[in-house]
ZAMARGU-4260 file (C-alpha; in steps of 0.2 Angstrom, whole numbers, plus 5000, padded with zeros to 4 digits):
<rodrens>
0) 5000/5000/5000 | 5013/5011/5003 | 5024/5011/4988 | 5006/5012/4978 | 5005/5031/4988
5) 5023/5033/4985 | 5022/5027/4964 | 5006/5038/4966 | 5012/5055/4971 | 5027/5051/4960
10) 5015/5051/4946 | 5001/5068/4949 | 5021/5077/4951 | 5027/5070/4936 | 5009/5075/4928
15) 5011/5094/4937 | 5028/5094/4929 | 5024/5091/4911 | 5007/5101/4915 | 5020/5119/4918
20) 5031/5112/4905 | 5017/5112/4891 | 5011/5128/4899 | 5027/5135/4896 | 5029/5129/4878
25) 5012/5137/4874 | 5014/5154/4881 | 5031/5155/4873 | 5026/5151/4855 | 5010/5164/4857
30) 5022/5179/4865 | 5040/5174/4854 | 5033/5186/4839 | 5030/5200/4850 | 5048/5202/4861
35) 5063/5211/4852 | 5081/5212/4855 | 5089/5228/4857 | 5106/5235/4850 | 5114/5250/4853
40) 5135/5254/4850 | 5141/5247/4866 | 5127/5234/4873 | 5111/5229/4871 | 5094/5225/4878
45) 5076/5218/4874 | 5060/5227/4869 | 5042/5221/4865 | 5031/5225/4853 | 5015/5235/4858
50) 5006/5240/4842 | 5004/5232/4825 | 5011/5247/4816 | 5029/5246/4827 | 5030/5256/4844
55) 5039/5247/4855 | 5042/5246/4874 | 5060/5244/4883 | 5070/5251/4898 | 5077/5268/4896
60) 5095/5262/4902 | 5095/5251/4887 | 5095/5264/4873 | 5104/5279/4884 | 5119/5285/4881
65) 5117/5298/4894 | 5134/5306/4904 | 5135/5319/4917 | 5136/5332/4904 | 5123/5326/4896
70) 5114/5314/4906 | 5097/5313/4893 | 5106/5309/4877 | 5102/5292/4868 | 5113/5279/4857
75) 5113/5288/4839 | 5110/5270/4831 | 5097/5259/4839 | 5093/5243/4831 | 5078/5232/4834
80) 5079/5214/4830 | 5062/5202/4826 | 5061/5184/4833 | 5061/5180/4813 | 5080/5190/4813
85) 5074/5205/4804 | 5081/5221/4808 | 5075/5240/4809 | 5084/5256/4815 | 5074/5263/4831
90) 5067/5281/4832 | 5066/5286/4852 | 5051/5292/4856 | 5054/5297/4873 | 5062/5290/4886
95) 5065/5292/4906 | 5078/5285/4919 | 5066/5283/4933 | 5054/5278/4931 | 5066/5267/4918
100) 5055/5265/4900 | 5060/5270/4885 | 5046/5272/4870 | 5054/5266/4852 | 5048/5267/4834
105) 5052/5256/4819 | 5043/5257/4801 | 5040/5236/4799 | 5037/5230/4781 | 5023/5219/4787
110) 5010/5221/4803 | 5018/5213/4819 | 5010/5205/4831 | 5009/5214/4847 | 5008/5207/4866
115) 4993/5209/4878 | 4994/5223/4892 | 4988/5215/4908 | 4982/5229/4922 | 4998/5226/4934
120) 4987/5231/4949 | 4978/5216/4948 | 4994/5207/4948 | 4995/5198/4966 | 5009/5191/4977
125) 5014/5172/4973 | 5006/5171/4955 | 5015/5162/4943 | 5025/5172/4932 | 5037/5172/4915
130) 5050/5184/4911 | 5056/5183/4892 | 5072/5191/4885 | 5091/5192/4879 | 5100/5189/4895
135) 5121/5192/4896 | 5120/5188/4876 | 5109/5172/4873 | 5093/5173/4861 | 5076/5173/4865
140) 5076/5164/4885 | 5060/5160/4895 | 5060/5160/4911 | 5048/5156/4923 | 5045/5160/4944
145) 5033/5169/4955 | 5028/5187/4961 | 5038/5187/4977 | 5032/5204/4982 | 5018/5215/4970
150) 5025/5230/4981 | 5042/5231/4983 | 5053/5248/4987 | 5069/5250/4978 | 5074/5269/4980
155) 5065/5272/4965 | 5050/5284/4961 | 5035/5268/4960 | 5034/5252/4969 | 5042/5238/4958
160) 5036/5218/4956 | 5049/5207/4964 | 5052/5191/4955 | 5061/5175/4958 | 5060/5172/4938
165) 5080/5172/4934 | 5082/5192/4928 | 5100/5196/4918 | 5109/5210/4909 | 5102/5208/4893
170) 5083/5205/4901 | 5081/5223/4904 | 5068/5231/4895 | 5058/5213/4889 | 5042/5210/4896
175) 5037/5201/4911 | 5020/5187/4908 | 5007/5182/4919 | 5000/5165/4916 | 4989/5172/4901
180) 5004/5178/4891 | 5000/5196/4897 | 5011/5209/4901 | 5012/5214/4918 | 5029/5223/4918
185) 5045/5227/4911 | 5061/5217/4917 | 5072/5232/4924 | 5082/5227/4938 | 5091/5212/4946
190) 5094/5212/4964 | 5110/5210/4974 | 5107/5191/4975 | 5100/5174/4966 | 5082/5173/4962
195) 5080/5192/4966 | 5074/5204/4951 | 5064/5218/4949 | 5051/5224/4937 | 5042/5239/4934
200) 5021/5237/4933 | 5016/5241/4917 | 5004/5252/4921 | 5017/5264/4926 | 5023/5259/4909
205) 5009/5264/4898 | 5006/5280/4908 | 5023/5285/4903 | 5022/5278/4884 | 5006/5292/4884
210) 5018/5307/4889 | 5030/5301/4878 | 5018/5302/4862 | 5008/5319/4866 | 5025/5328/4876
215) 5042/5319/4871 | 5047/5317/4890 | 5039/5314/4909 | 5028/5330/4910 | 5029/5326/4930
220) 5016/5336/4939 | 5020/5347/4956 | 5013/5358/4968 | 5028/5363/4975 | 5035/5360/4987
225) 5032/5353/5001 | 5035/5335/5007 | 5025/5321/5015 | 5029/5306/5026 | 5018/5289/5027
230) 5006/5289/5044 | 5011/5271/5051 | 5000/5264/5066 | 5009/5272/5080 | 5008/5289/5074
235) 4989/5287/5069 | 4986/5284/5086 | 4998/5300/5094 | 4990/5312/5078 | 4972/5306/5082
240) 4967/5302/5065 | 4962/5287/5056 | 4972/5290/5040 | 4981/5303/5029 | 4999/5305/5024
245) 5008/5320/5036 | 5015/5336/5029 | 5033/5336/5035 | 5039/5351/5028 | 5032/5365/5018
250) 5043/5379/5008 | 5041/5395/5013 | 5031/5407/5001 | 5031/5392/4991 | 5015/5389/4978
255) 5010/5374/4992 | 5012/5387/5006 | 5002/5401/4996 | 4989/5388/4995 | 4986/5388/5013
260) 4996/5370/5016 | 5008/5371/5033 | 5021/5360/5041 | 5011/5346/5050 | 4995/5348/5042
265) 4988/5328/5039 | 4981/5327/5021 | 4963/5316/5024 | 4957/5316/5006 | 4962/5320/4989
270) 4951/5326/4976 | 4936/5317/4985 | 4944/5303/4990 | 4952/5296/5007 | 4969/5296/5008
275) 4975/5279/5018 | 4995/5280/5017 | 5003/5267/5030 | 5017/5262/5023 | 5033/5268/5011
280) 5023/5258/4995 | 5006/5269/5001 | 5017/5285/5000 | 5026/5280/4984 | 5006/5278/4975
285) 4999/5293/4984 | 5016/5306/4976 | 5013/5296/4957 | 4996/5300/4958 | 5000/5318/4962
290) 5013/5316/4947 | 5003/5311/4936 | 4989/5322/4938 | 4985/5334/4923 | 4997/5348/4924
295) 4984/5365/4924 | 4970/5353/4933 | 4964/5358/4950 | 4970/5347/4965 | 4957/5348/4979
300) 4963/5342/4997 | 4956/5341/5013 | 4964/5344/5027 | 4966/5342/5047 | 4976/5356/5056
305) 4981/5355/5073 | 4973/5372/5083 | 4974/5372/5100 | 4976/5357/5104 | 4958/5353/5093
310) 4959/5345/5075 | 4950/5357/5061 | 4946/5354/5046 | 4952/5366/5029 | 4949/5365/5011
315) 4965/5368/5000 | 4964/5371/4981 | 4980/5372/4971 | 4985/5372/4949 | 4995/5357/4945
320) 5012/5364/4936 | 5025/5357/4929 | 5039/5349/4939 | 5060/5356/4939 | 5071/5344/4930
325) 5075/5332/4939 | 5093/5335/4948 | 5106/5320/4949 | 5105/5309/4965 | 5114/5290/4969
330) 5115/5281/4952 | 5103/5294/4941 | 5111/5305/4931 | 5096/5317/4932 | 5088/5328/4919
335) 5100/5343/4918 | 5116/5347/4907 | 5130/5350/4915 | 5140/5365/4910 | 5159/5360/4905
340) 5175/5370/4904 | 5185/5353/4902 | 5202/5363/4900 | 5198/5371/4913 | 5192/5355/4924
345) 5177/5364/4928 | 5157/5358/4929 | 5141/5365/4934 | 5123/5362/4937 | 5109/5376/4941
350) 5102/5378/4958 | 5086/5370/4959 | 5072/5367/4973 | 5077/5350/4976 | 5096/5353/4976
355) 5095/5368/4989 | 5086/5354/5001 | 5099/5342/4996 | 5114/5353/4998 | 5109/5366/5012
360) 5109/5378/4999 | 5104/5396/5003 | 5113/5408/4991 | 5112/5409/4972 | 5125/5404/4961
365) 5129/5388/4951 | 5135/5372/4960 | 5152/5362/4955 | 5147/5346/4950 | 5163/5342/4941
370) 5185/5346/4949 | 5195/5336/4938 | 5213/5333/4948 | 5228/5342/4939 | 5218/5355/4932
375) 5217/5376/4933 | 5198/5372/4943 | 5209/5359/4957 | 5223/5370/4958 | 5210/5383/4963
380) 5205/5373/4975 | 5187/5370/4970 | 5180/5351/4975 | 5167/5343/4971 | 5159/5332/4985
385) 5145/5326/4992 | 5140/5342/4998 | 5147/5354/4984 | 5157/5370/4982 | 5142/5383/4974
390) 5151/5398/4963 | 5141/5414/4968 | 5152/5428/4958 | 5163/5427/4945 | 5178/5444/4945
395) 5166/5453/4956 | 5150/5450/4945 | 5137/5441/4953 | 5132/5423/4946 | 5110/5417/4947
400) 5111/5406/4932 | 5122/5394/4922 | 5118/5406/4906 | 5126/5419/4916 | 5141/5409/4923
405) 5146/5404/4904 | 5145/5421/4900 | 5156/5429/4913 | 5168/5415/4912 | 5169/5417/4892
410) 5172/5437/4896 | 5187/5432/4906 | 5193/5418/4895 | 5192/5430/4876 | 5199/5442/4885
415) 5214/5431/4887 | 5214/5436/4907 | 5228/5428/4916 | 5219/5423/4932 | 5199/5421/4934
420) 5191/5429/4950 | 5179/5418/4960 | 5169/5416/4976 | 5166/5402/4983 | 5152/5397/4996
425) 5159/5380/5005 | 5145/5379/5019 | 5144/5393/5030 | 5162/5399/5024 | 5164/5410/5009
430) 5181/5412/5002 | 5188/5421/4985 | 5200/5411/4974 | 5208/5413/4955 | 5208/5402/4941
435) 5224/5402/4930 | 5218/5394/4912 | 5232/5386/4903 | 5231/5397/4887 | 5241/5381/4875
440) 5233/5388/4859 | 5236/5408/4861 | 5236/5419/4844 | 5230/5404/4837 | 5218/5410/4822
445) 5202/5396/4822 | 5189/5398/4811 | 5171/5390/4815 | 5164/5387/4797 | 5142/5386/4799
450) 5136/5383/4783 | 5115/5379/4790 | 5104/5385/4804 | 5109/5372/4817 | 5127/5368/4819
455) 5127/5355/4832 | 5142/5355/4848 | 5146/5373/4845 | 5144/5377/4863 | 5157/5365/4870
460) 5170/5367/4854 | 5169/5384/4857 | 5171/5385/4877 | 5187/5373/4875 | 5194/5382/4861
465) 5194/5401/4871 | 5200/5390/4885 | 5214/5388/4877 | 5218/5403/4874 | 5213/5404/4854
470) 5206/5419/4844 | 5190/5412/4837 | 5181/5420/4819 | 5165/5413/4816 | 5159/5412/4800
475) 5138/5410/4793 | 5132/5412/4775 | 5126/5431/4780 | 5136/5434/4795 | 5119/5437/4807
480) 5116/5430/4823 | 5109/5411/4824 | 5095/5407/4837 | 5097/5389/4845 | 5084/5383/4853
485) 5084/5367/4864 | 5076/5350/4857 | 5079/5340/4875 | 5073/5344/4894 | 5087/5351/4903
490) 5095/5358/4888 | 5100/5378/4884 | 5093/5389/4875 | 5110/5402/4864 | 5114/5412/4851
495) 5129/5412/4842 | 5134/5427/4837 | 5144/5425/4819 | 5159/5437/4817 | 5158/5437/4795
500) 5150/5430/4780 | 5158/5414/4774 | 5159/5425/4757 | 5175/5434/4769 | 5185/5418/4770
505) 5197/5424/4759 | 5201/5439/4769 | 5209/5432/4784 | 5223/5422/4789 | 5219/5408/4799
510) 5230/5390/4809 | 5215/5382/4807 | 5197/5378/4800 | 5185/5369/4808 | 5168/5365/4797
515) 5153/5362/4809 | 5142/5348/4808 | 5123/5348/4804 | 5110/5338/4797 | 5104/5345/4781
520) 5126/5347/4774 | 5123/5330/4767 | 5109/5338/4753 | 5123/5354/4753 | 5134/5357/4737
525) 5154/5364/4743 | 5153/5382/4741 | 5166/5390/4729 | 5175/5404/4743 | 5174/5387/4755
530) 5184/5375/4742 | 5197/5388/4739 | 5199/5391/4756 | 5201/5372/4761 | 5215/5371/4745
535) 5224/5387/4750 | 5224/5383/4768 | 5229/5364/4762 | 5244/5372/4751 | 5250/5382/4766
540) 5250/5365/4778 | 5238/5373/4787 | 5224/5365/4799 | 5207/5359/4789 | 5195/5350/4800
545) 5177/5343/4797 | 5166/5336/4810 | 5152/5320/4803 | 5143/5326/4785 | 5154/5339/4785
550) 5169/5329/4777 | 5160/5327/4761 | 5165/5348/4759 | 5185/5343/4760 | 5184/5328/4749
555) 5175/5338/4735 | 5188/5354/4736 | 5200/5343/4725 | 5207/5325/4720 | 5222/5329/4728
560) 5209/5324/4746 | 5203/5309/4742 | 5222/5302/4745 | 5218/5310/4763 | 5214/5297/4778
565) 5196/5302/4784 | 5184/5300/4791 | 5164/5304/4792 | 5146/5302/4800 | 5139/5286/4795
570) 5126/5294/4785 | 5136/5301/4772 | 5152/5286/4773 | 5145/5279/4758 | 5146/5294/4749
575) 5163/5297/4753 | 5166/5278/4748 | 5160/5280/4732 | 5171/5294/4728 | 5185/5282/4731
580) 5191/5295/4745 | 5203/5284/4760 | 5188/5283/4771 | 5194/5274/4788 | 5177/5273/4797
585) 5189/5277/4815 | 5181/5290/4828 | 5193/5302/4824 | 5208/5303/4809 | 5220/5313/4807
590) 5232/5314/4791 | 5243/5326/4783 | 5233/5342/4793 | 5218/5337/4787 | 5206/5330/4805
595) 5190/5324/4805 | 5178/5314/4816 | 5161/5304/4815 | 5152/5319/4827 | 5144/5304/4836
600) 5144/5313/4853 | 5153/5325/4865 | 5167/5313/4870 | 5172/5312/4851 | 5173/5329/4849
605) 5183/5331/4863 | 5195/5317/4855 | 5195/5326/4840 | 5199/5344/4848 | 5212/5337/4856
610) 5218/5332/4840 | 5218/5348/4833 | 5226/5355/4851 | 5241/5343/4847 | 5242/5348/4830
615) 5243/5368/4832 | 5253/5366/4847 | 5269/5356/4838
</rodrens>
């Protein structure tokens, strides 16, 4: 009798197991055709498909290519790889760091088949789950576990799903399936230990991928500012209320404050309803509802104020607007540029609401977020630390913005001056100090060559070029002014102000030539004054350079160039390839004066001005 139990059990396990296993099978042929892989330069991730016409979903961390300087910038080549092995180039729609998700856009040849959205607040702890992706490298893996936690907090800005379903580099971005084959997040996160990843809901997903499509970017919502804390049992109990979340601090003649909200006021309902926050996850949904609100609606909020020892009731009523960018904080690069003076060793970021609470801010200026070692800004003695230097004047002048530090500092850097006056606010001790710019390139005659309406990495060629001491003539088709405006969050608006007409080349003397990048070159014939500029100067063994399209303009100033080692922006290397030019395809080349680059970002220009630094400097 007993081995019959024992055969018996042995028997409804083994008919479990093969049960999960053709489960398994089934859900993976219906959801295969939906899940991508994701290549950028340097690594890659996976994706899924959520419409039939190509929009796809993915982290934000698996397409960025963001730095400290630039900390929203995405991988200029983005492919997207079908289960069947077909690939697309990527356009980004928008994307975010946290929360992580990233909105793509490919044009198929055919209608794909997209997954099914679950609704992930349904989703409940210990349901059977299957995350599918491209971890550390391998194709097309299905895993399988359970929802460990349907509330977990991570230091990021929504609760996550914790999952024991096996979670790698590589499964960032793909989706997560509930026993359905329905999405119910996106794989982001892997945890410190073994059967420990995290997953972002996907409602949080789809909220985003709606920003995304109507804004570019998270529009986040804010009354600011004021901050809240969860209402546990314990303090229910001392405060005398059933529920609520606690105002633990409110700015002072803030919008919040204006609105008639106070330090220690308990928040009972919000637009109508009750607010019950009792834990960290309760405070996490009651801020991404605030969030998420319709910037320009009304928030309506009722709430209990301590007056003589008696709890009152008070109607608030505030306008959603629009949130700061966000500053950089642990691992998150944030949402603002940083403003470099790299031969100089020099960052900055703007002061922001969140940054004076982080930093015990309390005068205006510009905060270092960046002292190289061995540099002018190290020397000076400026650090950058957890709780950063801020730069409140420059010689004298004071400083309220970024756009007023860069202009201040370029005064002092045209003018060639041998030491920088600064003040400095290190805590509560303000001290003056002088930076000494290592002028390498002085009476060096650059020209910058714009031959459209937006040149792109003028700013920070320029601001290295006056840093080292050059004399800089900028040349446009009509010699007028050219408005930049900013296409990304967190970016700067600048106008550059052109010296002389292009049609004036002739006229001066210059070391070196440097032809600005832009979109619209490639569809650009060479103009004559150009080409006999870029063969006189060539003669002379002076300096040409050309930045991505804009190699195509040396090549077609004479066959004596095509013998020239160059190189280009992958849009127009075929071009160059067809005019049997010595195309290399390398980030930067230099050869016989002649020093171009692919443009590909700001850590290839900087190669490729150090190039030309080496060059006019021998």
């Amino acid at each position: 009798m007993r081995n019959f139990l024992i055969i018996l059990i042995f028997c409804s396990l083994q008919n479990l197991w093969a049960d999960e296993s053709t489960k398994g099978t089934a859900l993976f042929k219906k959801v295969d055709p939906s899940v991508v892989a994701i290549q950028i330069e340097r690594s890659g991730g996976s994706g899924f498909i959520i419409t039939e016409d190509g929009y796809i979903l993915t982290n934000g961390h698996v397409i960025s290519d963001g730095t400290k300087e630039s900390p929203l910038r995405y991988s200029k080549k983005i492919t997207v790889i079908l289960n069947d092995e077909t690939k697309y180039q990527a356009k980004v729609i928008g994307h975010c760091m946290d929360p992580d998700i990233a909105l793509l856009k490919i044009i198929p040849n055919k209608k794909l088949i997209p997954v099914t959205l679950a609704n992930s607040s349904k989703v409940q702890t210990g349901q059977k789950c299957y995350a599918l992706g491209m971890p550390v490298g391998h194709k097309r893996t299905l895993t399988s576990g359970i929802i460990s936690n349907k509330e977990r907090v991570i230091n990021t800005f929504t609760t996550v799903l914790q999952t024991d379903a096996a979670i790698n580099p590589g499964n960032s971005g793909g989706p997560l399936f509930n026993d359905a084959g329905e999405v119910i997040g996106i794989n982001t996160y892997k945890g410190g230990g073994q059967l420990l990843g995290f997953t972002i809901p996907i409602n949080v997903a789809i909220t985003l991928k709606e920003h995304f499509l109507k804004f570019g970017y998270f529009k986040r919502a804010i009354i600011p500012f004021f901050f809240t804390q969860n209402i546990y049992e314990e303090l229910s109990k001392t405060l005398g209320v059933p529920h609520g979340v606690l105002v633990v601090h409110v700015e002072s003649n803030s919008k919040a404050f204006k609105a008639g909200l106070r330090t220690a006021d308990i928040i009972m309902k919000k637009n109508g309803d009750d607010v019950k926050v009792k834990t960290i996850a309760d405070l996490l949904k009651f801020e991404w509802e605030m969030t998420t609100q319709e910037i320009g609606s009304e928030l309506n909020l009722l709430i209990k104020r301590n007056k003589n020892n008696k709890l009152i009731e008070i109607n608030i009523k505030a306008i959603m607007e629009e949130d700061q960018p966000a500053i950089s904080s642990g691992k998150q690069l944030g949402e603002i540029n940083e403003m470099t003076y790299n031969e100089l060793g020099i960052g900055v970021l703007p002061v922001v609401t969140l940054s004076k609470y982080m930093y015990y801010i309390k005068n205006s200026g510009v905060i270092v977020s960046k002292s190289q070692t061995n540099t002018p800004a190290s020397y000076a003695g400026i650090f950058q630390s957890y709780l950063p230097d801020l730069i409140s004047k420059i010689n004298d002048i004071p400083i309220n913005s970024v756009n007023e530090f860069e202009v201040e500092m370029n005064k002092g850097l045209i003018k060639k001056s041998k030491f920088i006056k600064l003040e400095i606010i290190r805590g509560k001790i303000k001290f003056n100090t002088v930076i000494k710019p290592n002028y390498k390139l002085i009476n060096k005659k650059i020209g910058l060559i714009i031959l459209n309406q937006s040149p792109k990495f003028y700013k920070i060629i320029h601001r290295t070029l006056i840093s080292l001491g050059a004399d800089i003539f900028v040349y446009s088709k009509d010699g007028s002014q050219i408005e930049i405006k900013s296409k990304k969050r967190g970016d700067f608006d600048y106008i550059i102000d052109a010296h002389k007409k292009i049609s004036e080349l002739e006229k001066n003397s210059l070391d070196a030539m440097i032809i600005l990048d832009d979109d619209k070159l490639i569809n650009m014939n060479t103009p004559i004054i150009l080409k006999d500029k870029i063969n006189k100067m060539g003669e002379n063994s002076k300096t040409i350079c050309a930045i991505g399209n804009a190699t195509i303009f040396i090549i077609n100033a004479g066959d004596s160039f095509l013998k020239i080692k160059v190189t280009s922006s992958e849009v127009i290397s075929n071009q160059l390839i067809k005019l049997k030019s010595n195309f290399t395809g390398k980030n930067v080349e230099s050869d016989e004066n002649i020093i171009t680059c692919t443009g590909i970002d700001e850590s290839n220009i900087l190669s490729f001005l150090a190039k030309i630094k080496l060059n006019l400097d021998n």
